[in-house]
Backbone bond lengths (Angstrom), bond angles and torsions (degrees), N, CA, C in turn:
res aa  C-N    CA-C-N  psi(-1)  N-CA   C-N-CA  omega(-1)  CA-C   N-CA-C  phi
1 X - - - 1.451 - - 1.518 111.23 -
2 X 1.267 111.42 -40.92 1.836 102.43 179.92 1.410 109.28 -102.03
3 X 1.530 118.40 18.21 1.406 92.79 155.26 1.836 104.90 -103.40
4 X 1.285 112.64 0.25 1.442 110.68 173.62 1.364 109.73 -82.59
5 X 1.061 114.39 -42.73 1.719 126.94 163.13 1.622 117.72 -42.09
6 X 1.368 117.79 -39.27 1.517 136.64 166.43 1.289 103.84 -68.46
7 X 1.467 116.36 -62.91 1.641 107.51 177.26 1.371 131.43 -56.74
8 X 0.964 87.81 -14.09 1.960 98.16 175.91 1.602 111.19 -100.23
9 X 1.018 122.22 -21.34 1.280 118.40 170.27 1.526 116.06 -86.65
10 X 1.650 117.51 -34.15 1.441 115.37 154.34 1.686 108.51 -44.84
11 X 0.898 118.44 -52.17 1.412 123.53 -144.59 1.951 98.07 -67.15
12 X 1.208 98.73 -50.34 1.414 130.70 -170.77 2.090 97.18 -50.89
13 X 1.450 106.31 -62.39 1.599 118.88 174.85 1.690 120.79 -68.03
14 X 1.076 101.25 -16.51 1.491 118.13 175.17 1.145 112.61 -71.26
15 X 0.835 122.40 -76.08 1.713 131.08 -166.38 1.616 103.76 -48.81
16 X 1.460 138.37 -68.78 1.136 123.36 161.59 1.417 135.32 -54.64
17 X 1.185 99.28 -19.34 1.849 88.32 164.18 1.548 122.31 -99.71
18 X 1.084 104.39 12.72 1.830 116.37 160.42 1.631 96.39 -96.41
19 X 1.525 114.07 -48.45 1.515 86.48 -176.28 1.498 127.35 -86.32
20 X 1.177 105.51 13.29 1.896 119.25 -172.01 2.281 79.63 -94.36
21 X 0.889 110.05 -38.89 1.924 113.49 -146.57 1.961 79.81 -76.07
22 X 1.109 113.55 -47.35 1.426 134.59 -157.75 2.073 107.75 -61.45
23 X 2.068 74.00 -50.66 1.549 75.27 173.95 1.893 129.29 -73.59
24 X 1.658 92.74 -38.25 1.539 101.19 168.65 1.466 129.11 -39.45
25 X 1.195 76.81 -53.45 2.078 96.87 -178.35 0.993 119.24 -32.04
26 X 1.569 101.28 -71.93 1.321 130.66 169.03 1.469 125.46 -54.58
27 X 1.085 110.68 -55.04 2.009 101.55 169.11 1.569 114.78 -55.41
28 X 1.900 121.85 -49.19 1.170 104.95 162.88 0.989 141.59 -66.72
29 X 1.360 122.42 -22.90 1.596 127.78 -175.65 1.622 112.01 -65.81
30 X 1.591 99.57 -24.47 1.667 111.02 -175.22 1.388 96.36 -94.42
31 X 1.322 123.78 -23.83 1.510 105.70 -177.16 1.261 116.64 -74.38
32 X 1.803 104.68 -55.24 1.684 111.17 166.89 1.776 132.84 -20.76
33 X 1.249 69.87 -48.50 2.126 99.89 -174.58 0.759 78.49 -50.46
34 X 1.432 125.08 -101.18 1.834 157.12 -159.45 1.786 105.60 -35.73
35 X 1.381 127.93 -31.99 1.662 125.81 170.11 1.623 108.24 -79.51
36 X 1.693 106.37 -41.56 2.013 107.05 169.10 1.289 91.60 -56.36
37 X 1.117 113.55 -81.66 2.039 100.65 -151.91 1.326 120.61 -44.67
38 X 1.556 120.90 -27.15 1.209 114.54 158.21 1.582 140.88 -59.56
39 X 1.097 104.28 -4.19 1.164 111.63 -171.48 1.602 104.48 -121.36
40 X 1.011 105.12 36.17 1.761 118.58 -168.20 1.735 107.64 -138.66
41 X 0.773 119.88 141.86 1.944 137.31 -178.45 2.065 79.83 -66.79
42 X 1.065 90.49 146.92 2.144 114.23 160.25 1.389 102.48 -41.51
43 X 1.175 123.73 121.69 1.512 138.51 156.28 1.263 115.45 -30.10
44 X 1.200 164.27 101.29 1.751 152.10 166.02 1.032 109.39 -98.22
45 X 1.369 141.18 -18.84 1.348 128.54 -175.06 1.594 109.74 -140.86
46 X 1.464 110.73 -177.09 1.844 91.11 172.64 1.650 114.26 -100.73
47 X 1.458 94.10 -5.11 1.837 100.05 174.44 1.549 85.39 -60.81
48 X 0.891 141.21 -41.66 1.739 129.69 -155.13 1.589 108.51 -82.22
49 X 1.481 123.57 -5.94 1.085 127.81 173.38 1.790 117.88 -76.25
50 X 1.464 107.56 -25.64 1.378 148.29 -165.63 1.776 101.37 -79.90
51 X 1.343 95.57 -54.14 1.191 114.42 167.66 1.647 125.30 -51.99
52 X 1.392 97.59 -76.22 1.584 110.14 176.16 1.747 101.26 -38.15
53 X 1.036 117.63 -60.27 1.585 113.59 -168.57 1.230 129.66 -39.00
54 X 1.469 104.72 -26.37 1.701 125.21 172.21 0.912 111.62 -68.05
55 X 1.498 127.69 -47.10 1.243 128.86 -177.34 1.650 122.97 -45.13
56 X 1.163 129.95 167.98 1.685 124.11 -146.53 1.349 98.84 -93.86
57 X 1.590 132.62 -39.69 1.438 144.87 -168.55 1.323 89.54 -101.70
58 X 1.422 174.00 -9.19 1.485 161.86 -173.16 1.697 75.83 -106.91
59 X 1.661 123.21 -84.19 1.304 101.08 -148.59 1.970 120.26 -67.90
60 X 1.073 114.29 2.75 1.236 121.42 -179.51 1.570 83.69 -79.11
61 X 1.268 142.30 -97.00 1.697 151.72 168.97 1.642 100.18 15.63
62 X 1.559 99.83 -67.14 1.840 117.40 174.53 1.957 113.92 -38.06
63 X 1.167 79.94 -55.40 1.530 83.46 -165.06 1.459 94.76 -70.92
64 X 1.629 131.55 -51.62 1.365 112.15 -174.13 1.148 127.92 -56.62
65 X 1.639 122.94 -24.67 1.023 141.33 160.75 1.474 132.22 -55.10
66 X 1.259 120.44 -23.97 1.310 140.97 145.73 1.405 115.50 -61.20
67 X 1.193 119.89 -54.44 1.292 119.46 176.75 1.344 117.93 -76.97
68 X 1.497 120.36 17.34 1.437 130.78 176.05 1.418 93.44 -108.39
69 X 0.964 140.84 -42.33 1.535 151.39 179.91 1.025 110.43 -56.89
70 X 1.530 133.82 -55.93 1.117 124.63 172.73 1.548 146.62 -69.50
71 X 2.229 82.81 -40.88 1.486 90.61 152.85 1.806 133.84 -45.76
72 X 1.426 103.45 -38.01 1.305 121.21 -170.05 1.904 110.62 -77.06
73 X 1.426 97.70 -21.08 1.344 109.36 168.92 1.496 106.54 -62.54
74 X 1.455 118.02 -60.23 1.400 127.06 177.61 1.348 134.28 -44.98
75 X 1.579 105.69 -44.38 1.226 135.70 159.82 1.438 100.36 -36.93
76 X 1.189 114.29 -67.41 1.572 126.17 -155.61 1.840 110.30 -72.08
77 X 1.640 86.13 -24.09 1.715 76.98 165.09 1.542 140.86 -82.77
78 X 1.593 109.98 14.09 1.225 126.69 -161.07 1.759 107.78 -129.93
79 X 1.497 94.40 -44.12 1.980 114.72 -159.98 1.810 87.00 -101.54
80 X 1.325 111.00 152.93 0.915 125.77 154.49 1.629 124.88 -59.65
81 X 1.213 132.16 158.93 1.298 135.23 -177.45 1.070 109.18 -62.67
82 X 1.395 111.67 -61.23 1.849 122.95 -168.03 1.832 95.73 -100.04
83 X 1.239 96.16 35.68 1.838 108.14 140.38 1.398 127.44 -103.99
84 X 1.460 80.99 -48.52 1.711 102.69 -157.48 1.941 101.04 -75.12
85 X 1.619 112.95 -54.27 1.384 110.27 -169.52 1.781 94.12 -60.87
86 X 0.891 131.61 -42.56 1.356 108.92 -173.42 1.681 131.37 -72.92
87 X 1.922 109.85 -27.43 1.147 115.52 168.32 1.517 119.93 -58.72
88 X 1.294 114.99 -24.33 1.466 137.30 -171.29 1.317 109.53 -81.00
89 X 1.320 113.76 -35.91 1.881 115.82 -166.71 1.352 89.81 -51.49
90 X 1.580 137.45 -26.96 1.738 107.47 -159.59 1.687 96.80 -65.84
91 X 1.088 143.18 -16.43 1.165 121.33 -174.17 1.755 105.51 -68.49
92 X 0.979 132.44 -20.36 1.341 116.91 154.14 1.145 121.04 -71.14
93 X 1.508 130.98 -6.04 1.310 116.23 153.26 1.735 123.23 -86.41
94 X 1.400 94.57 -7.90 1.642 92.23 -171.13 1.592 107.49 -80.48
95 X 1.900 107.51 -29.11 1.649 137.39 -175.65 1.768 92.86 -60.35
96 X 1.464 111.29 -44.87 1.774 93.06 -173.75 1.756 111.93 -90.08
97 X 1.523 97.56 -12.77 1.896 77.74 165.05 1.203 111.71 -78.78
98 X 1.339 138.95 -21.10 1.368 152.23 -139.60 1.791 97.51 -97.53
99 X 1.598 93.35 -30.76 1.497 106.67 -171.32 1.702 109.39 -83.21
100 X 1.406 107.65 -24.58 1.446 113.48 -139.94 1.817 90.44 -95.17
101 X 1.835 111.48 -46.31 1.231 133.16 -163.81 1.842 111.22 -79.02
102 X 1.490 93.29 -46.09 1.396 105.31 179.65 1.943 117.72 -117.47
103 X 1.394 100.84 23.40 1.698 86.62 174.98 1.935 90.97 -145.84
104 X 1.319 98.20 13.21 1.981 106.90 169.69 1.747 87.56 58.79
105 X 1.502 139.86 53.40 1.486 127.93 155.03 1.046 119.19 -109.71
106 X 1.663 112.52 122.20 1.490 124.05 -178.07 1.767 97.83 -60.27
107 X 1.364 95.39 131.55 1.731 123.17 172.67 1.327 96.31 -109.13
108 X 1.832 111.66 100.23 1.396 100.37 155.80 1.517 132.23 -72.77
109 X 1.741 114.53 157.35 1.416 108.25 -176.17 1.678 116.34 -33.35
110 X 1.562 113.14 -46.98 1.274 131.26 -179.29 1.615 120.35 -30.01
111 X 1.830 107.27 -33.72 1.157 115.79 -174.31 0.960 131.95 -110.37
112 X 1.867 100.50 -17.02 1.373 115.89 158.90 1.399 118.05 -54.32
113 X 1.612 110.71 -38.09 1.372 105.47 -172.93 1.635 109.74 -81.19
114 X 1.329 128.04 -16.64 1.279 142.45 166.68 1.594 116.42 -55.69
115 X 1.601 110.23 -28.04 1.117 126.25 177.78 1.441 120.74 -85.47
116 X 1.147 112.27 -37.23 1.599 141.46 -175.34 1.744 98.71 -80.19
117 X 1.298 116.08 -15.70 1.321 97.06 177.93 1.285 102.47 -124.97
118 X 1.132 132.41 19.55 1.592 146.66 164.33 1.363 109.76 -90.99
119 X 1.862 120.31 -32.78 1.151 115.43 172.19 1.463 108.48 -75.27
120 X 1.540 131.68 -37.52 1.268 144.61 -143.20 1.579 80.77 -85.34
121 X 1.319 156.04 -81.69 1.166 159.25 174.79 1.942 114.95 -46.93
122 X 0.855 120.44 -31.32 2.253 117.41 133.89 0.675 111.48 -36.86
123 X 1.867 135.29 -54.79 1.294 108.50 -164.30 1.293 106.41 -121.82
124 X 1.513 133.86 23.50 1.266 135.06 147.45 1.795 98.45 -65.50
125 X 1.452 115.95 -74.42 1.643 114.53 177.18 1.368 115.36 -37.54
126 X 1.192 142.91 -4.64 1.356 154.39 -163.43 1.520 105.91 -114.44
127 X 0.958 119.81 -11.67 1.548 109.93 -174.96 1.909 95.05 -115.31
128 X 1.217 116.78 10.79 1.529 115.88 174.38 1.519 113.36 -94.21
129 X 1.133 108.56 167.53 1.726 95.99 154.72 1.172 132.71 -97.53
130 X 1.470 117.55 137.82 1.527 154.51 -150.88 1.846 98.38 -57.81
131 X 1.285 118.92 -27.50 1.204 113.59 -133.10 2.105 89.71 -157.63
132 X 1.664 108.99 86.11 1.501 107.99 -167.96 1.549 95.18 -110.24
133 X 1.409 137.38 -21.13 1.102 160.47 -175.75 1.755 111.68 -45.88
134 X 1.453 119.25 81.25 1.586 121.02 178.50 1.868 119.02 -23.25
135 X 1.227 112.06 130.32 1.162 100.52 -173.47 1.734 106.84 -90.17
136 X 1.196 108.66 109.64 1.500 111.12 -178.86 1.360 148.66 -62.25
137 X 1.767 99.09 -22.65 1.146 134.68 -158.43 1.816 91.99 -74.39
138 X 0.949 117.90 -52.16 1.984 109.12 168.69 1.479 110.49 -48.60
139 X 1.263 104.99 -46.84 1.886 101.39 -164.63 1.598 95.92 -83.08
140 X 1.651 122.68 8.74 1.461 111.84 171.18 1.796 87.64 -109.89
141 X 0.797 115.92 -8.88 1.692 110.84 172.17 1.216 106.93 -64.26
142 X 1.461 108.47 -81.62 1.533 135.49 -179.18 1.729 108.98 -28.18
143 X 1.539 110.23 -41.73 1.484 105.92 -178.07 1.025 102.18 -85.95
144 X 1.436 135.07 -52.91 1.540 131.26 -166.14 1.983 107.79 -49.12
145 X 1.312 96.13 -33.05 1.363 112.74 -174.74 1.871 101.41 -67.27
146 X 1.523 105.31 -65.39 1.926 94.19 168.53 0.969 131.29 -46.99
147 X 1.866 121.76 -34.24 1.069 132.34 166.95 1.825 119.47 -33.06
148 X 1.541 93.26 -73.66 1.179 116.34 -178.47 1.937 95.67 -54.45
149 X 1.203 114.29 -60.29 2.017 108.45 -165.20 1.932 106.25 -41.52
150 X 2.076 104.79 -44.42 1.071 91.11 177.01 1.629 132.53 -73.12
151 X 1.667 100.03 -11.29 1.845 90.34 174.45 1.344 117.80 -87.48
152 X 0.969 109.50 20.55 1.852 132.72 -173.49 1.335 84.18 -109.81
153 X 0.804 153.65 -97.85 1.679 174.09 -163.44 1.317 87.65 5.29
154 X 2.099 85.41 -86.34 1.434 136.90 -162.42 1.994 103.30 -47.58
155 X 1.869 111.54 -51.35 1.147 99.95 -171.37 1.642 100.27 -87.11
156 X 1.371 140.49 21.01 1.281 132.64 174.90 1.646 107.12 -101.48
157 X 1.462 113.66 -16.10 1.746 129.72 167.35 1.325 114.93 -81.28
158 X 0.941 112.90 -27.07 1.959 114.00 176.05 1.292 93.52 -88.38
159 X 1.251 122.85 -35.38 2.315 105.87 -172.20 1.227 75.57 -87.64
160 X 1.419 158.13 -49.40 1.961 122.44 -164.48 1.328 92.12 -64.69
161 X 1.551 132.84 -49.73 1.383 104.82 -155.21 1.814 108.57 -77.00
162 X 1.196 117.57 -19.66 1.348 112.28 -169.35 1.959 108.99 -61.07
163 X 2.031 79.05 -54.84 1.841 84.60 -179.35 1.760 105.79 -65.74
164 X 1.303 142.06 -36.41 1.281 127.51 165.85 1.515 112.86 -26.39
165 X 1.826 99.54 -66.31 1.557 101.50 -162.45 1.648 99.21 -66.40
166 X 1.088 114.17 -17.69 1.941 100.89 -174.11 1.623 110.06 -87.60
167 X 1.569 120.03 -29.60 1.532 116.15 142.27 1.578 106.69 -43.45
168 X 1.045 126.29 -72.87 1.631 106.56 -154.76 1.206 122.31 -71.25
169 X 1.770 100.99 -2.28 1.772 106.28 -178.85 1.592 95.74 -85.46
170 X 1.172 95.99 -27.41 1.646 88.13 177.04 1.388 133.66 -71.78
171 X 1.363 108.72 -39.19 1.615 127.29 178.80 1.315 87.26 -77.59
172 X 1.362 150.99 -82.82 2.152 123.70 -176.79 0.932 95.16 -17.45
173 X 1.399 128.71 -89.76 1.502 148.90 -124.65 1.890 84.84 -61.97
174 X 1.361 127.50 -53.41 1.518 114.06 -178.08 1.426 117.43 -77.07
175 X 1.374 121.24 -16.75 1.405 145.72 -179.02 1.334 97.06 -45.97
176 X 1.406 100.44 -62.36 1.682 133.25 -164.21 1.372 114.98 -53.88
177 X 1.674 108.97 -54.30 1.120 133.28 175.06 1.177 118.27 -25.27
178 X 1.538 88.40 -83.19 1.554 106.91 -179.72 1.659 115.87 -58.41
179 X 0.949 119.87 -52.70 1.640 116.85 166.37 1.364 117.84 -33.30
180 X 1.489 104.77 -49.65 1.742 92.81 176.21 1.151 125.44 -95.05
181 X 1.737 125.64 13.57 1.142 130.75 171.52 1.812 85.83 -108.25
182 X 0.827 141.48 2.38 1.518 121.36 167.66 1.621 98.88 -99.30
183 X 0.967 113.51 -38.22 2.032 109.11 165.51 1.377 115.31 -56.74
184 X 1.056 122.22 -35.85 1.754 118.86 172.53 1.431 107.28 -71.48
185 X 1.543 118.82 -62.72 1.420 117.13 172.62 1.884 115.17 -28.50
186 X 1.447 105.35 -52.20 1.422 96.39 -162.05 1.688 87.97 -78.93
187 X 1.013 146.20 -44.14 1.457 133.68 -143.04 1.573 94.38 -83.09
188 X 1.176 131.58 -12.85 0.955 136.60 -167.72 1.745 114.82 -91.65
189 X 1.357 92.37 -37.23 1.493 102.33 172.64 1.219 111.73 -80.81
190 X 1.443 133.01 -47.12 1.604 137.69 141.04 1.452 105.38 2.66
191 X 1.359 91.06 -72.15 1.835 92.54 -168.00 1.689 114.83 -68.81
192 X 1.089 116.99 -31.06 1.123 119.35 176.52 1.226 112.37 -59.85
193 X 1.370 121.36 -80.34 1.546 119.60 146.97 1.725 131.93 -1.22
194 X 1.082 134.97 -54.06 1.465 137.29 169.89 0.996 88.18 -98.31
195 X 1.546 163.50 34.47 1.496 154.74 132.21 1.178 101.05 -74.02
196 X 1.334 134.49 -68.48 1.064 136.93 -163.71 1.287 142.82 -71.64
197 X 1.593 94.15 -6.63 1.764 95.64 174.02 1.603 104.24 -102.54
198 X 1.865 118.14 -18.92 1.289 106.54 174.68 1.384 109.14 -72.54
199 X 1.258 126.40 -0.12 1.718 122.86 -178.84 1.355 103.12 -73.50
200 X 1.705 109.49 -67.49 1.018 97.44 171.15 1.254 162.04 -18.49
201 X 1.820 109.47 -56.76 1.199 118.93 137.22 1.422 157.49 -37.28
């Protein structure tokens, strides 16, 4: 009982702190990026892409961004798909305050309201459960388990029929026996019998 009680309370703290870690990542890793490149001359070549990454605000962005990837890998091993990408979109809302406050970008009304209904549909997907996906792993029990009852079955019908047929090879085989040792007995006494009175004679 209390380690099911534990599992449910993991389960319960989990899910929002993958999607709080998921969303962070991601708004900074895009913000970082987006303050390095600004502070960089126009890209012309792809050696200069190579470049930018070194830089202190692009590769900091990189790495969080990696660590959004993976987190989001994790995420995905627990939450459903069309849970998770939608609980997550607020980090595009967190990327345009982030943009608006700290990178000086006019947010027209247009996007505010684009934003406002990206949160409003987060937390409609947020009040479902994380996790709608049948758990299979019983119904791969349950079969592996028939599997196994029928080669039990199947190999417990070949040893009755084998030992049957090796009983009945046996009972002929003594059937036999005796039949042809009771045919010698009599032919034998036969002969003895009409032997013995022509001796006499």
């Amino acid at each position: 009982m209390a380690s099911g009680q534990n599992f449910t309370a993991r389960s319960k703290w989990k899910t929002p702190l993958f999607a709080l870690f998921v969303i962070f990542t991601n708004a900074f890793g895009n913000f970082f990026i987006a303050r390095g490149m600004r502070q960089l001359p126009p890209l012309a070549a792809p050696l200069d892409l190579i470049v930018a990454i070194f830089t202190p605000w692009v590769g900091l962005g990189v790495l969080l961004l990696i660590t959004w990837l993976l987190s989001r890998m994790m995420f995905l091993s627990f939450a459903d798909l069309s849970y998770m990408l939608p609980l997550t979109s607020l980090g595009y809302v967190l990327s345009a305050v982030l943009g608006h406050f700290y990178l000086n970008e006019q947010i027209t009304p247009l996007r505010w309201a684009g934003t406002i209904l990206i949160t409003i549909g987060m937390a409609l997907v947020g009040l479902g459960n994380p996790n709608t996906t049948p758990d299979t792993s019983v119904q791969d029990e349950v079969q592996s388990g028939e599997m196994a009852r029928g080669e039990v079955q199947s190999d417990a019908r070949e040893f009755g029929k084998a030992v049957a047929h090796g009983a009945g090879g046996e009972v002929q085989s003594r059937a036999g026996g005796e039949v042809q040792s009771r045919a010698r007995g009599e032919v034998q006494s036969r002969a003895r019998g009409e032997v013995q009175p022509g001796s006499q004679i």
